[in-house]
C-alpha positions as CSV (number, residue, x, y, z in Angstrom):
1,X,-26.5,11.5,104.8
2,X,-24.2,14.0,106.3
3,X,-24.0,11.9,109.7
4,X,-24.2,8.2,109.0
5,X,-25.4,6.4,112.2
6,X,-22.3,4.5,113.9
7,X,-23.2,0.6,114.7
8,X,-22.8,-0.6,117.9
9,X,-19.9,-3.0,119.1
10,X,-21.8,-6.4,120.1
11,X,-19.3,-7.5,123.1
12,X,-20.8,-11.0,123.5
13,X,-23.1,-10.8,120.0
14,X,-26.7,-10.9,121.4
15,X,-27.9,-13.1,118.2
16,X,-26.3,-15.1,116.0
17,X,-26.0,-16.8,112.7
18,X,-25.0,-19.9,112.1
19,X,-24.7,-22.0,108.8
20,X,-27.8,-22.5,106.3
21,X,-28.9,-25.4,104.7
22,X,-26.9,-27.3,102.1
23,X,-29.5,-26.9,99.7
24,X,-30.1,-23.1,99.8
25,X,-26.5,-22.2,101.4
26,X,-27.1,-18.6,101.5
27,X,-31.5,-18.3,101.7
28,X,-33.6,-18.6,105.0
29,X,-36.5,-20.1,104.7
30,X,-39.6,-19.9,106.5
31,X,-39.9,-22.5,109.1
32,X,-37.3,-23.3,111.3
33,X,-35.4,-26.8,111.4
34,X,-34.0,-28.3,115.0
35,X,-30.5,-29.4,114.7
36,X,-31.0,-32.8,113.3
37,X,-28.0,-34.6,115.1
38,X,-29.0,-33.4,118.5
39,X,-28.0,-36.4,120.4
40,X,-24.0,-36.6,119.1
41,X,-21.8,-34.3,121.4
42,X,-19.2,-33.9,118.2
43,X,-19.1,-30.7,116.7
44,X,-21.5,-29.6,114.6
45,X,-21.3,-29.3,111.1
46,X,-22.4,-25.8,109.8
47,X,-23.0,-26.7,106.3
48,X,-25.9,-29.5,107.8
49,X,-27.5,-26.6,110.7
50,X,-30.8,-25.6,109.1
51,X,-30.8,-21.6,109.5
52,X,-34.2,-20.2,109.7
53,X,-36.6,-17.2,110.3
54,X,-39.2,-19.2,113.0
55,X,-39.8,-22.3,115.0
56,X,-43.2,-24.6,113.7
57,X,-46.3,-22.8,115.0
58,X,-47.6,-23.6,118.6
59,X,-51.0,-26.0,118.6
60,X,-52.1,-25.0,122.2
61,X,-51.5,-22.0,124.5
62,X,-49.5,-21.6,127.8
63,X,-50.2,-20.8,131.0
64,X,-46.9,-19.6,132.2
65,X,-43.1,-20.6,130.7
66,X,-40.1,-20.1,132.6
67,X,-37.7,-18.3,130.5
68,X,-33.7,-17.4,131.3
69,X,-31.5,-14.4,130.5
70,X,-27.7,-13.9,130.9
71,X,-28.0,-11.1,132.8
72,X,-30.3,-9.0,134.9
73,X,-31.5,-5.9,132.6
74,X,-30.1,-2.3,134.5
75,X,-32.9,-0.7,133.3
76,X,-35.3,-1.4,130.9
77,X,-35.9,2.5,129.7
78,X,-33.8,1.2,126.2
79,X,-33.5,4.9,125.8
80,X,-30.9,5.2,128.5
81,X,-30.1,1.6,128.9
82,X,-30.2,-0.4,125.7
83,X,-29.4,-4.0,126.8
84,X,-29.7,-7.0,124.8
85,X,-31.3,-8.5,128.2
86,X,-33.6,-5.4,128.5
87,X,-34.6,-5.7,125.0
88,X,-35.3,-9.4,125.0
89,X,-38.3,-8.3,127.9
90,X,-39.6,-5.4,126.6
91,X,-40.0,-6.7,123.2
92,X,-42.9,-8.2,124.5
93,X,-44.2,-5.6,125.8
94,X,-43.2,-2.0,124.1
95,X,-43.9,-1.6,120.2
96,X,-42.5,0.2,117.5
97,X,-43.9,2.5,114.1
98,X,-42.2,-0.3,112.6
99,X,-41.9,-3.9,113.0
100,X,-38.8,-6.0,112.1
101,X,-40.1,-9.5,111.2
102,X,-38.6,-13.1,111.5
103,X,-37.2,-12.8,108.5
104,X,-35.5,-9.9,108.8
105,X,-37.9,-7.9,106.8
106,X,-39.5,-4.7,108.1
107,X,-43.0,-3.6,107.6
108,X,-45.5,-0.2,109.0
109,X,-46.8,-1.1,112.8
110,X,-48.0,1.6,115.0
111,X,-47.0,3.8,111.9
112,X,-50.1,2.4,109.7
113,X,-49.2,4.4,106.5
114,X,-46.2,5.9,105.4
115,X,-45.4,8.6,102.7
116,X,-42.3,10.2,101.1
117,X,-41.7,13.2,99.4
118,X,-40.4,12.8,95.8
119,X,-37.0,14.1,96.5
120,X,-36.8,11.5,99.8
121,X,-36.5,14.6,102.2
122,X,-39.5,14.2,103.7
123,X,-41.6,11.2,105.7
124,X,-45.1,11.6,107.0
125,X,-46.1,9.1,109.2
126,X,-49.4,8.4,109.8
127,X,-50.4,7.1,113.1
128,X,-52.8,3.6,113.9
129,X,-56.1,4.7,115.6
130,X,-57.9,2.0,118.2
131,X,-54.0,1.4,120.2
132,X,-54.3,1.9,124.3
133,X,-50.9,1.9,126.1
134,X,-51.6,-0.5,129.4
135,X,-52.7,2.3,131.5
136,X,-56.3,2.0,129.3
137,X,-55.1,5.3,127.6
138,X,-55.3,6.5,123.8
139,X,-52.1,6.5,122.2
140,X,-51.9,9.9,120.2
141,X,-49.2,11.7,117.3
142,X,-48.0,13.5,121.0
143,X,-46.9,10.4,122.4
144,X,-45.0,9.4,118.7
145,X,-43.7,12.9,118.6
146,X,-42.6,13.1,122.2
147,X,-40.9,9.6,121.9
148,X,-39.0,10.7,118.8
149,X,-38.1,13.6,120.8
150,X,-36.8,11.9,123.7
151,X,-34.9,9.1,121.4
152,X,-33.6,12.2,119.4
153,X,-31.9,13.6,122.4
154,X,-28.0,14.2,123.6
155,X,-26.5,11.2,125.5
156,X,-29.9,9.0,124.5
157,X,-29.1,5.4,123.6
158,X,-30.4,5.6,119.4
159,X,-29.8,9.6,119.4
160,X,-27.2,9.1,116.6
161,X,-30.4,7.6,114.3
162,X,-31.8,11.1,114.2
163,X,-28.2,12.9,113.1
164,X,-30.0,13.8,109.5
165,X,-33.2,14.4,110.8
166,X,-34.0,18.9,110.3
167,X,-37.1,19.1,112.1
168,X,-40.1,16.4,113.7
169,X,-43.3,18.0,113.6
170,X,-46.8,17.0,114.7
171,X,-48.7,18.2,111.2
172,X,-52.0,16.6,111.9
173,X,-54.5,14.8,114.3
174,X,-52.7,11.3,113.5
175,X,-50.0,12.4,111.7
176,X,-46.3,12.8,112.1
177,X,-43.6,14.7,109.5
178,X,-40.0,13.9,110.0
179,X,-38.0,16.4,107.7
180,X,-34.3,15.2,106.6
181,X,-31.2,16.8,105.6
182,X,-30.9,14.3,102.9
183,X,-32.0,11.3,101.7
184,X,-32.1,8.7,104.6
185,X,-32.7,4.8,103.6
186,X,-32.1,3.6,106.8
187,X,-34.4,5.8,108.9
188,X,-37.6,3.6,108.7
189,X,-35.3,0.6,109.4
190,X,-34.1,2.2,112.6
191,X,-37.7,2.8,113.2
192,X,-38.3,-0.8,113.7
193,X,-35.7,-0.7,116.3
194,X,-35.7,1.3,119.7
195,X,-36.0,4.9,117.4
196,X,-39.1,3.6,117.0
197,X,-40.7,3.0,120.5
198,X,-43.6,4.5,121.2
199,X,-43.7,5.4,124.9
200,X,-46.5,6.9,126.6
201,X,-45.4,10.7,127.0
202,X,-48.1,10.9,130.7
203,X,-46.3,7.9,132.1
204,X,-42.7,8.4,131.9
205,X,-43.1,12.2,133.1
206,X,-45.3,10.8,136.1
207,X,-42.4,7.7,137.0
208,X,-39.8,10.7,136.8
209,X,-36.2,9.7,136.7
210,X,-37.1,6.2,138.4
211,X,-38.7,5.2,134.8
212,X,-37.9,2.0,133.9
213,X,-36.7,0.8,137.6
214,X,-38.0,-1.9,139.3
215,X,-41.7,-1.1,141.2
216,X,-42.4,1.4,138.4
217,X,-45.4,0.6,135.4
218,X,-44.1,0.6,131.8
219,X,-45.5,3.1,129.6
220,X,-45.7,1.1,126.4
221,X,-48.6,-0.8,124.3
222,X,-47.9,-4.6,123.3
223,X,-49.5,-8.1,123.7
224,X,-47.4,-8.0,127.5
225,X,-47.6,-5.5,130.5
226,X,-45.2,-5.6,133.3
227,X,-46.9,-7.2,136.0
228,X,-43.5,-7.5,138.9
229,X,-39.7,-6.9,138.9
230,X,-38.0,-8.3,141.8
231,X,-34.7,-6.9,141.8
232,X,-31.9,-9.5,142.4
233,X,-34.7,-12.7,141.5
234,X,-37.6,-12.2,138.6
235,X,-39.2,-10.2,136.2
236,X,-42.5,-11.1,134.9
237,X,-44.7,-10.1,132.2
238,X,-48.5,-10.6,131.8
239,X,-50.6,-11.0,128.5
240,X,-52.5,-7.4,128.2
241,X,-56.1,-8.3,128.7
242,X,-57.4,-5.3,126.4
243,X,-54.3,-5.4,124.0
244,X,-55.8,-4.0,120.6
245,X,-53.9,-6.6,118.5
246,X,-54.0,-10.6,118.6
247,X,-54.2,-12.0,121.8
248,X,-50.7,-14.1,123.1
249,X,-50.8,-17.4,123.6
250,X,-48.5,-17.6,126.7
251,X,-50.6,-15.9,129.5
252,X,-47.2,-15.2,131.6
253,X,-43.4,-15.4,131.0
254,X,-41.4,-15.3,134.1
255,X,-37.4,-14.4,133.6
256,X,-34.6,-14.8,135.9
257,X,-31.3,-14.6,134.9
258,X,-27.7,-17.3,134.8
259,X,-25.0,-17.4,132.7
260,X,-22.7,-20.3,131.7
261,X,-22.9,-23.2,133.8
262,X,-25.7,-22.0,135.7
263,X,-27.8,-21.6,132.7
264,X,-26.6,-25.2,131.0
265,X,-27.9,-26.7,134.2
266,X,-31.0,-24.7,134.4
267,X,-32.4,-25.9,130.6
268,X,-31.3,-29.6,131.7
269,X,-33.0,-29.9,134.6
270,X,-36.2,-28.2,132.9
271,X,-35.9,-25.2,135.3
272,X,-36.4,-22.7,132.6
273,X,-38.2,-23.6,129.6
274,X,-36.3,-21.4,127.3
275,X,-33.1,-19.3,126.4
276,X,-31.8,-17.3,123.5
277,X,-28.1,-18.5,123.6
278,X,-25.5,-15.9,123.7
279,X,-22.6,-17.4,123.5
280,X,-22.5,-20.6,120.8
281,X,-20.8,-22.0,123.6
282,X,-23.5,-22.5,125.9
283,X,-25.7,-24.0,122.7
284,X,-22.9,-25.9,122.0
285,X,-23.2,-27.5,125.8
286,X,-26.4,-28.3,125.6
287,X,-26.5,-30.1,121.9
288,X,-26.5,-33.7,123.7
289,X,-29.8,-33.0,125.1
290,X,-32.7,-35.0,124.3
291,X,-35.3,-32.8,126.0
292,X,-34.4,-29.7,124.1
293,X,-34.2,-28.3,120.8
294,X,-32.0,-26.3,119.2
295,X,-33.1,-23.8,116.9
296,X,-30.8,-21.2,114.0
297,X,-32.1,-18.2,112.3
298,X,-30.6,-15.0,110.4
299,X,-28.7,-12.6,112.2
300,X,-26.2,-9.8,111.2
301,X,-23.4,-10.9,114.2
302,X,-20.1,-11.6,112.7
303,X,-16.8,-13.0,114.4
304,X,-14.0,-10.3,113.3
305,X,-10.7,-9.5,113.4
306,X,-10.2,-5.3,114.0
307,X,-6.6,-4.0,113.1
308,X,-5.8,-1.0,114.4
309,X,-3.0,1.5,113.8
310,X,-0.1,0.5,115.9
311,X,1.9,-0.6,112.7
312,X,1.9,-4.3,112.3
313,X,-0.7,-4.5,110.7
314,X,-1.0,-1.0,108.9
315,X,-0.6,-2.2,105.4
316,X,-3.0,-3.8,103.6
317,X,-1.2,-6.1,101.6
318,X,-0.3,-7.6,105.1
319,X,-3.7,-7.6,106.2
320,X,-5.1,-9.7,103.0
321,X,-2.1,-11.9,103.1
322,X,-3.2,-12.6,106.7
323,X,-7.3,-12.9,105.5
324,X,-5.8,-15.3,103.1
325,X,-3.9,-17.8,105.7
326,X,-6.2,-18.2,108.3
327,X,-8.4,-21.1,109.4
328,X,-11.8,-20.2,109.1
329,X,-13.5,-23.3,109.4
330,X,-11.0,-24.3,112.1
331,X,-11.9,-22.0,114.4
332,X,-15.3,-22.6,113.7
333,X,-15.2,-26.5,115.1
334,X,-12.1,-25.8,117.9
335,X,-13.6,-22.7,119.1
336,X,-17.4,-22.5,119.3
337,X,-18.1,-26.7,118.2
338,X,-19.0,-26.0,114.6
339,X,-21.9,-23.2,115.3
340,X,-20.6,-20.7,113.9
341,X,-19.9,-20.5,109.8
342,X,-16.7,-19.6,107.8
343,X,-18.0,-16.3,106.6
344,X,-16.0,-13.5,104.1
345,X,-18.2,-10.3,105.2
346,X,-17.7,-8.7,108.6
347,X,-21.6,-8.9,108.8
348,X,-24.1,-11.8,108.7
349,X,-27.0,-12.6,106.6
350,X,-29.3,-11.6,109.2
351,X,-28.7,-7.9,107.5
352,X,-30.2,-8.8,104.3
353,X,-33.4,-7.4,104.7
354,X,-34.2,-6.8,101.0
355,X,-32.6,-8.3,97.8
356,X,-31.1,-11.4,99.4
357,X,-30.4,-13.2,96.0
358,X,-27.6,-10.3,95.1
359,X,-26.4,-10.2,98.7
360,X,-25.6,-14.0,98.9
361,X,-23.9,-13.9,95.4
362,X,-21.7,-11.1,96.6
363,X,-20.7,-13.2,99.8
364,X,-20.0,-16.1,97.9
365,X,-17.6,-14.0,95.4
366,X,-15.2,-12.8,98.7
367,X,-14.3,-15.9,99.6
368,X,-11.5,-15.7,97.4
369,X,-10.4,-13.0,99.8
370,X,-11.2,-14.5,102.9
371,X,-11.2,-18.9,101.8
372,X,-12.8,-21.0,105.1
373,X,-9.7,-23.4,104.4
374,X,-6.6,-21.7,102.7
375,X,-5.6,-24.2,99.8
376,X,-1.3,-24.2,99.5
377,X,-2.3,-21.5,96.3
378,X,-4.0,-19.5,99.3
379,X,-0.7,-19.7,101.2
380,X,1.4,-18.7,98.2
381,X,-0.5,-15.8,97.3
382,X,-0.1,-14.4,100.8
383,X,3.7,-15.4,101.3
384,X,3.9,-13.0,97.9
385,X,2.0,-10.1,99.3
386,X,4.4,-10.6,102.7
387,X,7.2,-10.4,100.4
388,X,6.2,-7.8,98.3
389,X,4.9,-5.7,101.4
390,X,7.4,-6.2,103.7
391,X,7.2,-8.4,106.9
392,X,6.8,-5.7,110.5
393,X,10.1,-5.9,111.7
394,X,8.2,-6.3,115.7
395,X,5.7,-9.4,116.6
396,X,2.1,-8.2,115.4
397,X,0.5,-8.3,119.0
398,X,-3.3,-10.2,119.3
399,X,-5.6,-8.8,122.1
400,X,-8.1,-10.9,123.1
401,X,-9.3,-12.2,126.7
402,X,-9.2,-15.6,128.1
403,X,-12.6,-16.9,126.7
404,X,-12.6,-19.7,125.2
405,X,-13.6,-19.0,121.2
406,X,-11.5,-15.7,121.6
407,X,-8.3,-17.7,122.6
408,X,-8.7,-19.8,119.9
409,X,-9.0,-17.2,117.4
410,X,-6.1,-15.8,119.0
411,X,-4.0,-18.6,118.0
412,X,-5.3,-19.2,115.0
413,X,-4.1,-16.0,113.7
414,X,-0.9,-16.5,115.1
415,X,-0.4,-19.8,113.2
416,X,-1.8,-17.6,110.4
417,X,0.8,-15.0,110.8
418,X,4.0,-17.9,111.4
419,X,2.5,-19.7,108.4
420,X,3.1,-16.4,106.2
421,X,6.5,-15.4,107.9
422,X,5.0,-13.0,110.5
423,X,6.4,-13.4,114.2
424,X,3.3,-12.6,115.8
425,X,2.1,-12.9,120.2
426,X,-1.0,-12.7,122.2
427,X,-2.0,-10.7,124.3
428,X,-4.2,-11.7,127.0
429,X,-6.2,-9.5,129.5
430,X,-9.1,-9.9,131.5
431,X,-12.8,-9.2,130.2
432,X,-13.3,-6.0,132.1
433,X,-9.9,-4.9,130.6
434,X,-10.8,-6.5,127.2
435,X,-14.2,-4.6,127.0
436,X,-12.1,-1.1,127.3
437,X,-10.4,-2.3,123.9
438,X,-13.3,-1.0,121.9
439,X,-14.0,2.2,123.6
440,X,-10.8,3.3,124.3
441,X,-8.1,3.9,122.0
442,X,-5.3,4.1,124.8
443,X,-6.5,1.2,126.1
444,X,-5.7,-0.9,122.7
445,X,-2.1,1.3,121.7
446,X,0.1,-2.1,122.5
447,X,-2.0,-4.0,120.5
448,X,-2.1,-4.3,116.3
449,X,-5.8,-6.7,116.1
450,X,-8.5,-7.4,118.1
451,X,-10.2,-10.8,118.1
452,X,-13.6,-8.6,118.1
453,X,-17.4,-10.0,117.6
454,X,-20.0,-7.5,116.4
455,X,-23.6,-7.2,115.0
456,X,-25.4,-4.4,113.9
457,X,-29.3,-3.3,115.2
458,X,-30.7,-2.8,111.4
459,X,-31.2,-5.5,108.3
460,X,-29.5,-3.8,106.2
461,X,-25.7,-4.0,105.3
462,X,-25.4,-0.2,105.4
463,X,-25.7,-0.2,108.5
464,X,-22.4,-1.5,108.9
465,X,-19.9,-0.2,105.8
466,X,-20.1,3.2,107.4
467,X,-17.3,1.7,110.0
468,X,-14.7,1.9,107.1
469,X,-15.1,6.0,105.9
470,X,-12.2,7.9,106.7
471,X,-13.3,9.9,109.5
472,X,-15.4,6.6,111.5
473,X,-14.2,6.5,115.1
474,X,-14.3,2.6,114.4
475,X,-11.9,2.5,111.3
476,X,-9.0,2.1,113.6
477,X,-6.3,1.0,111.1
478,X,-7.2,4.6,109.5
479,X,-8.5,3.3,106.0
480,X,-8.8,6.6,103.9
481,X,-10.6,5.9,100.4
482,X,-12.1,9.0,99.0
483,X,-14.1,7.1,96.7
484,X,-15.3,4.7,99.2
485,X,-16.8,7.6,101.3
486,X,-18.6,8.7,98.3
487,X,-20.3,5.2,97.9
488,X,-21.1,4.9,101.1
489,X,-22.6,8.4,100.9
490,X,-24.3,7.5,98.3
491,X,-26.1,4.3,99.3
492,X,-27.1,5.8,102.0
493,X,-29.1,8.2,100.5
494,X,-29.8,5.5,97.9
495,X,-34.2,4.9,98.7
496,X,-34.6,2.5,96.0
497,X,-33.6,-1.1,97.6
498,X,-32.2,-2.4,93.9
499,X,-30.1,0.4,93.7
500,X,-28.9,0.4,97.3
501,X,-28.2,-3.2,97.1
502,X,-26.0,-2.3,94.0
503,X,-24.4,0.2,96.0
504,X,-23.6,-1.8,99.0
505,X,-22.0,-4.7,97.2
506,X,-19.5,-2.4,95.8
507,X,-18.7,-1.0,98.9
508,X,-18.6,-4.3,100.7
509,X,-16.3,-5.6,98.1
510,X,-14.0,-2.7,98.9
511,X,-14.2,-2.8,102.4
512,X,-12.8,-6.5,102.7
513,X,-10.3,-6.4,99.8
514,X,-8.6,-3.6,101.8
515,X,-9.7,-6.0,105.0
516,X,-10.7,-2.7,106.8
517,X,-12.0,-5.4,109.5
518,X,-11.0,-9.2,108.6
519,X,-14.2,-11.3,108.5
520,X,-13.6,-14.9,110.2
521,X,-17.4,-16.4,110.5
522,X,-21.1,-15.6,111.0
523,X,-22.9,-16.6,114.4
524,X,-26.4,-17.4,114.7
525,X,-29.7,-16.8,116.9
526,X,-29.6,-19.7,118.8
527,X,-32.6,-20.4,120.2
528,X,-32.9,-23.3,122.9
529,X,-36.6,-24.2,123.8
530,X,-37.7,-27.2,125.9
531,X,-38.7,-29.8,123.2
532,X,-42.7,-29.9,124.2
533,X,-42.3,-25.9,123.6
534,X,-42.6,-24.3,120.2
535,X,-43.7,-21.5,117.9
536,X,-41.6,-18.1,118.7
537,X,-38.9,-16.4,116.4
538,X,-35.5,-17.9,116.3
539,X,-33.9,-15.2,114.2
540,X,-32.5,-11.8,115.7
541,X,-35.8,-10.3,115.0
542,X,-36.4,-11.8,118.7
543,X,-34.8,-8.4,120.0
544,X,-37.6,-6.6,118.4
545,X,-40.3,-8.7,117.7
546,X,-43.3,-10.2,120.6
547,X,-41.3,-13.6,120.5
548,X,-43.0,-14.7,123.4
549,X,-46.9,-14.2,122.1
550,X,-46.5,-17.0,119.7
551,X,-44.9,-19.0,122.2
552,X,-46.8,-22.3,122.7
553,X,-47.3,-26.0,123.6
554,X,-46.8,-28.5,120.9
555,X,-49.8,-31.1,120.4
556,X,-49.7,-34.2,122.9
């Protein structure tokens, strides 16, 4: 792939990951597992949270549930406005050629069949006959080709999914071809994301540049229709009465929208039935309560730290001696009350969509690079590279904001540092200022790391390694490794999933020995669901998958 696609920074990770279960420590399974010790308000212990793709399946449907996000979506066209509060609504209601499941697999969906060419330059997809978008009307290879289209465009939200794409071209009555440059394995994975929405083309030319405002229809085809947006109070969704698929059970989901102590108080009080947690924070609040469950499933979020290129941190013998020092598993229980795991990648399991077994191996192989407790041999080891290196001659300065995980982090890598013979400060700024840090390189020149979270759209690892080739506007430390390009290169263009895997290990295993980014812990999907409630995803697929039509009422 000539282009890679770039990930996109998570600034508060919109699913995460927390530990698995002590008998399969690196495997979902299929049915998810409440946290057990729901009633202690001690911190939870990772290695005990069961981490799985769904909740047990609903015996009765729903008339209406009451469900909360963080924030009010801007806009919920995800092609100009790809929120994870947006995305969470619309799930429900838009659909995709492909379909990212619970467990992070992906399989056809409004793309029934698809072929490639022999050489992995060309995809035909071949469109499902009998779907109606809500207006009653007959979704056609126009609308897929005209969605592409508008996806595919400058300044569009997932435009940088279609960088290798040559041509899109409507080659039959039901069919679509999508031409590449090269090779592209991640393609139909980004098709199960919002590059693969179909939109109906009559509808958002007839709503104009007020598409996907409140008072305008949507233009999609799921189990849900938009039935009201109140701007400032509610949006609510409807089941689709002529949906060509399954029918939901809920017949309504309402959403309004609090954050923090506001949304701890709505859950208690049984105001909303439902939430997918941000912030383990807000989980971590509400673990004492007997009326709700907690739920944990796959996601790719990580915790992270990102050097840049200031100097203090521009060698990487510094940079594993400070991967080797640090806390993991302290900062897991002081910062975010044990729901989040010690991890050694920068991205969670939630990306391993395919060959999990070699994945989890691979993971469990870094951790001598990146320990969840550094033994005293940990500490020598580092104090060697420091010597051998050279200790910066300034304080390495930490950026983070005044959240509470962050500041944590932020300390813990300055006890790190200290530990290791590295003077080290914090930085702290406020979370408008904080937020510039990724975007703007100015905006982070007085720092050397960022406490950073992160968490990429696709199941697959690749999606993330491309952050560390030479020439990635997010390799801010300025990692140049000519072979790792090529690898990268190469696994992209890599169709065969035992081969990519191969390929991606390899290039993961580069990535954190030169601890391009240093990996601190994974962060789950935290789903929190009034305890009569059960029955819809609780992994990250909840971003892209109809969560809310297998939501349901448990029996008695």
């Amino acid at each position: 792939m000539t282009t890679p696609p770039t990930t996109n920074p998570a600034r508060r990770a919109p699913a995460a990951l927390a530990a698995l279960t002590t008998v399969t420590l690196l495997a979902a399974t299929a049915c998810a597992g409440a946290d057990r010790p729901a009633g202690s308000g001690a911190p939870a212990d990772a290695a005990k949270l069961h981490l799985d793709a769904t909740t047990p399946k609903a015996d009765a449907p729903l008339t209406s549930a009451k469900w909360l996000l963080e924030d009010e979506p801007d806009s919920l066209d995800l092609d100009t406005q790809g929120s994870s509060a947006g995305r969470v609504v619309l799930t429900n209601v838009c659909e995709r050629l492909y379909q990212l499941q619970p467990d992070m697999t992906t399989k056809p969906f409004l793309a029934e069949r698809t072929t490639t060419s022999a050489d992995g330059k060309t995809l035909r997809l071949t469109i499902r006959d009998g779907v109606t978008f809500h207006d009653g009307t007959k979704m056609t290879a126009d609308d897929v080709l005209w969605s592409l289209k508008r996806h595919a465009s400058k300044d569009m939200e997932q435009s940088d999914e279609f960088g290798n794409v040559a041509s899109m071209t409507k080659t039959g009555r039901a069919t679509v071809t999508v031409r590449f440059k090269a090779p592209d394995a991640l393609f139909l994975k980004a098709l199960a994301g919002d590059a693969g929405i179909v939109w109906n083309k009559a509808q958002v030319r007839a709503s104009g540049a007020e598409f996907g405002t409140p008072g305008q229809p949507d233009a999609c085809s799921g189990p849900y229709e938009l039935a009201n947006w109140k701007s400032g109070d509610s949006i609510t969704i409807r089941a689709y009465e002529n949906y060509w698929g399954e029918r939901p059970l809920t017949r309504e989901v309402v959403f309004r929208w609090a954050s923090d102590s506001a949304l701890v108080n709505a859950l208690k009080t049984g105001a909303a039935d439902g939430a997918y947690a941000e912030s383990p924070n807000t989980a971590a609040a509400l673990r004492p309560d007997k009326d709700l469950k907690q739920y944990y499933g796959p996601s790719t979020a990580s915790l992270v730290l990102i050097p840049t290129d200031r100097g203090g941190l521009d060698d990487p013998e510094i940079r594993r001696a400070l991967s080797l020092s640090l806390d993991r598993k302290g900062i897991a229980d002081s910062g975010y009350g044990g729901l989040v795991q010690p991890w050694a990648s920068p991205v969670g399991s939630g990306a391993w969509g395919y060959e999990k077994s070699e994945f989890a191996a691979a993971q469990e192989k870094l951790t001598d690079l990146a320990p969840a407790s550094p033994s005293s041999a940990d500490i020598a080891k580092a104090k060697k590279l420091v010597e051998r290196a050279g200790a910066p001659t300034a304080p390495v300065v930490i950026g983070t904001d005044a959240s509470q995980g962050r500041t944590v982090i932020a300390n813990a890598t300055r006890a790190a540092l200290q530990s290791i013979g590295i003077r080290a400060e914090i930085k702290t700024v406020p979370t408008a200022q904080f937020e510039e840090f990724y975007s703007d390189p100015t905006a982070r020149a007085d720092i050397d790391v960022l406490v950073g979270d992160w968490y990429i759209s696709k199941a697959d690892p690749m999606g993330f390694y491309d952050n560390g080739l030479s020439d990635s506007s997010n390799n801010w430390v300025g990692f140049k490794d000519a072979t790792y390009d090529k690898r990268v290169g190469q696994a992209l263009a890599t169709l065969d999933d035992a081969e990519r895997a191969a390929l991606a290990v390899d290039v993961q295993r580069r990535f954190v020995e030169s601890a391009v980014w240093i990996p601190l812990a994974q962060v789950p999907t935290i789903l929190v669901l009034n305890k009569k409630l059960t029955g819809p995803t609780a992994s990250q697929a909840y971003l892209y998958y109809p969560w809310a039509a297998q939501l349901g009422a448990k029996k008695g």
